[in-house]
N, C-alpha and C positions, 0 to 999 in steps of 0.2 A: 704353502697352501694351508688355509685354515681349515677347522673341522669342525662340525658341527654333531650333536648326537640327540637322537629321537627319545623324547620324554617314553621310559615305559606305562606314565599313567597314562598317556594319552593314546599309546600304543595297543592298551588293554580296553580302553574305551572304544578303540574303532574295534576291535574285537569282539566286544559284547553289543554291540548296534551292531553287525552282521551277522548275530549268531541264528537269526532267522532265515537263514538262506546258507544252509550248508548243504555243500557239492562234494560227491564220491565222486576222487579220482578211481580212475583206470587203472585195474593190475596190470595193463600194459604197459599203461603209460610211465616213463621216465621223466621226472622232472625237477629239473637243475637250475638253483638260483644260481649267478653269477659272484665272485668277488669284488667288483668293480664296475659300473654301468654309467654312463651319459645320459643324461636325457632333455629333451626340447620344453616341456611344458614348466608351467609353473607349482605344481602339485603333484608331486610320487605315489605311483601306486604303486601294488605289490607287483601287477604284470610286467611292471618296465626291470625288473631284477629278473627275469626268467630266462635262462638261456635255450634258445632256440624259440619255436611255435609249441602252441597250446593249444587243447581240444577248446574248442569252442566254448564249453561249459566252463570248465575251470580257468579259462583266459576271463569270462565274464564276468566269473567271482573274483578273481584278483582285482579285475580293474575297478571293482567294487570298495578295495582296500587302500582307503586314503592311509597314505603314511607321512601327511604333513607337506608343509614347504617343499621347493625346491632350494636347496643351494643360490648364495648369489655367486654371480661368476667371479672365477678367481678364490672358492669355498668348495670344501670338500664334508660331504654333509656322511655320517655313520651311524650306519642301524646295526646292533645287536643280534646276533642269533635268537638269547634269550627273547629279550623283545616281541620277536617277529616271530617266534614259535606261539609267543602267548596270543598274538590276534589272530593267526592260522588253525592254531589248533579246535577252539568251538567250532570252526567250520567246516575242514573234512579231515581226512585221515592225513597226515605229515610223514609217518613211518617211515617212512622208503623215501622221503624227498629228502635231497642233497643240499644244504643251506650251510654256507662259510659263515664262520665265528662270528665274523665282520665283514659288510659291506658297504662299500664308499661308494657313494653317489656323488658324482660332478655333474653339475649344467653347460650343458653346450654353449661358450663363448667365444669372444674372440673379440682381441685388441682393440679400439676406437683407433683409427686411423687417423694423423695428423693432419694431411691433406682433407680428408672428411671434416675434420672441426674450421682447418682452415678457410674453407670452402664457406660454408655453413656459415662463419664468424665474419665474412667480409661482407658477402650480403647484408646481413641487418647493420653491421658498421655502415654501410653506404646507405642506408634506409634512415639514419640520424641527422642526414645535410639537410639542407633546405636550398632553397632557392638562389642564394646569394653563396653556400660554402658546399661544397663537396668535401665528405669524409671517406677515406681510404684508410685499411687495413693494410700497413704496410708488413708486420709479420703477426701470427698469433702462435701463443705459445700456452701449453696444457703443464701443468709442474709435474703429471705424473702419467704411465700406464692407467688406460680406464678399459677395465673387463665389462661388457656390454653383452645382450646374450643374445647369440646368434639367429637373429629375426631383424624384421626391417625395427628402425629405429627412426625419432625424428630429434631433430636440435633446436632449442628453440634459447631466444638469450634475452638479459637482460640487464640493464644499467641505469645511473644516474645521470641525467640531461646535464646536470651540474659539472661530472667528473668529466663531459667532453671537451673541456678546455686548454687542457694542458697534450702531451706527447702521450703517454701511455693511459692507456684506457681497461680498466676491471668487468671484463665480464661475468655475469651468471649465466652458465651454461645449464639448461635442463635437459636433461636424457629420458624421451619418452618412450613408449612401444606402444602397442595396438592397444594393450590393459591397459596404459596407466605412466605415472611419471614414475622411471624407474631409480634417478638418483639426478643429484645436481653438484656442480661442479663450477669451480673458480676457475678461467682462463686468463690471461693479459694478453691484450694487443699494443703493440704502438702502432699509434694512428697520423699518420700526414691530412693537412687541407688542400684543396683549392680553391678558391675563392676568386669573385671578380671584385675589387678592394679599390678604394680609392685613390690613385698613386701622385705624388706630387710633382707637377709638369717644371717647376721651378723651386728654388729656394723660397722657405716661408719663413717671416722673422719670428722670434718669441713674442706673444701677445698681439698678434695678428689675427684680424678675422677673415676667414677662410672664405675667396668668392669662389665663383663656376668658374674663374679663370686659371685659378690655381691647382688644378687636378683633370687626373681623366679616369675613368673605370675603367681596369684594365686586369686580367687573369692573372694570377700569381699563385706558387705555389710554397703557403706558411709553415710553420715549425709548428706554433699553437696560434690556438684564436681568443679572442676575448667576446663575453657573449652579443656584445651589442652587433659584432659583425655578423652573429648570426638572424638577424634581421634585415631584410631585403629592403626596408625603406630607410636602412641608417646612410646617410649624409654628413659628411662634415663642411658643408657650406651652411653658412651665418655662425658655426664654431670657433673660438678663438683656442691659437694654439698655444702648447703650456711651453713649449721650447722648440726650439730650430728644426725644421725640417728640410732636407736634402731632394735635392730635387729625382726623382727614381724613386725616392723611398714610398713605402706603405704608409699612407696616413692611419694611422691605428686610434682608434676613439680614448683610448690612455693618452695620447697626445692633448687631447683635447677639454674645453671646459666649454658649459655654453655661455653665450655673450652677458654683460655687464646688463643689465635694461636699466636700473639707477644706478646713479655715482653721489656721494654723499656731495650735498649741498644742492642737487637738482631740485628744480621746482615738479612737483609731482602733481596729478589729477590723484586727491583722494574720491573713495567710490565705497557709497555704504548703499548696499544692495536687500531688499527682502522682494516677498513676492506681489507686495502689495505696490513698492516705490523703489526709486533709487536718487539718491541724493551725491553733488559732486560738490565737492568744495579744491582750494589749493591748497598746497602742503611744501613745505620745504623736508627733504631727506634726512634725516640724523647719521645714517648710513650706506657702504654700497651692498648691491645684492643683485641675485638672477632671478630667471623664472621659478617661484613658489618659496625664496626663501621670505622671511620674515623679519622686518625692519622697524625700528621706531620712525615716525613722521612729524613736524609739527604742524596742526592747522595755524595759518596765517590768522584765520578772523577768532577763533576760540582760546588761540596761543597756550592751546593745550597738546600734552604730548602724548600721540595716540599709537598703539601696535597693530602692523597690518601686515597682509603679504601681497608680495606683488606678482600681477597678474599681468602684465605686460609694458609695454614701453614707458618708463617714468610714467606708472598706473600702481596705485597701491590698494588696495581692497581694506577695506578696516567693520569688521563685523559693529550691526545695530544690536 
């Protein structure tokens, strides 16, 4: 248990801004600060050390007596006799009051409960799927004891859309209360999919293009995902596959490329576009290529050789 100790300049400060309000105890009254005291709030007064009840008057002027912080839980905070005699004493008589050398002050805490974080960490995990993948917290795990202080609390988390891809997943955990965010903290979870995935009804060869006949959508439950499945309109029909697929298997967009649109030697429509015109000529292909990559052409009638990208079917775009 750590300790913490109350600055005397500042113990002497709240002494001298109270010294306009000083209160005659009672030669009746008996009054005993404690060695050791608990307490709920975030700020210690002098009342919360008192043992037993207080006239009215002198409970008043305690609670007048900020003595700083509370402790964080799992901290053991220590005030001074000396100290505490010097912002007491401007204000009434101490004489006869009973104050140990030393007193510790703890805040009421208590454990974060594993089940609580667990609880709390599978919600938002499941709040990351979409449409096409359900994400499951299959366990969550805290690396350590979290001292929390005994009032309601809320969990709130947070991650990279990026890091959901793989099996274990880094949460940031924040620890709030009614005040304020009280600390934050690193969890892990490993996380399972489910997913309705495209499955393959039959054997597909390598460099085949994928028709509606060759698959059905069907629920499965993944290891990891890659992010295009997390995409509700991804499709691998008109995709050509990069190797063999088994029929049962997951079609997984890593399998895939999308199709050829030119092969080197096709006759292409070139297309030089502005806003004012658009002009077509033929072109033979220098190279192959997909949708948007970027290919040399030659025009037939200029029999010059132009750079374009292509924009669909044996269609090359070539900027005026």
């Amino acid at each position: 248990m750590k300790q913490v100790r109350m600055p005397t300049r500042v113990a002497l400060w709240i002494g001298l801004s109270l010294a306009a309000f000083p209160v005659e105890a009672s030669e009746s009254q008996v009054v005993r600060f404690l060695p050791a005291v608990q307490v709920t709030a975030e700020r210690v007064s002098a009342s919360d050390l008192l043992e037993g009840e207080a006239a009215s008057t002198l409970k008043t002027m305690l609670d007048r007596v900020d003595l700083g912080y509370s402790p964080l839980p799992g901290y053991k905070k220590i005030i001074e006799r000396a100290a505490l005699v010097k912002v007491l004493t401007p204000l009434t008589d101490i004489s006869s009051w009973t104050i140990p050398d030393r007193i510790e002050v703890e805040r009421r805490s208590r454990i974060l409960e594993q089940d609580e974080i667990r609880k709390a960490a599978e919600e938002f995990v499941a709040s990351l799927g979409t449409a096409a993948v359900k994400v499951q917290a299959e366990s969550v795990v805290s690396p350590r004891e979290i001292h929390v202080p005994d009032t309601a609390i809320r969990l709130e988390f947070a991650t990279s859309r990026r890091a959901l891809m793989g099996k274990r997943l880094d949460l940031m955990m924040s620890i709030k209360t009614p005040t304020g965010l009280f600390r934050k903290q690193w969890v892990q979870a490993t996380i399972g999919y489910t997913a309705t995935v495209p499955v393959a009804i039959r054997d597909i060869s390598p460099f085949s293009t994928v028709t509606a006949d060759d698959f059905e959508l069907a629920e499965r439950k993944l290891e990891t995902v890659v992010e295009k499945l997390l995409d509700p309109a991804f499709t691998p029909r008109g995709q050509v596959t990069r190797r063999f697929v088994r029929a049962g298997e997951v079609i997984s967009p890593l399998y895939l490329s999308p199709p050829l649109l030119v092969r080197q030697g096709d006759h292409v429509t070139i297309v030089v576009r502005s806003k004012a015109f658009e002009i077509h000529a033929e072109g033979v292909a220098r190279a192959a290529g997909r949708m948007g990559d970027t290919i040399m052409v030659l025009n037939i009638d200029s029999k010059k050789i132009l750079l374009g990208r292509i924009t669909g079917e044996k269609e090359v775009e070539v900027k005026s």
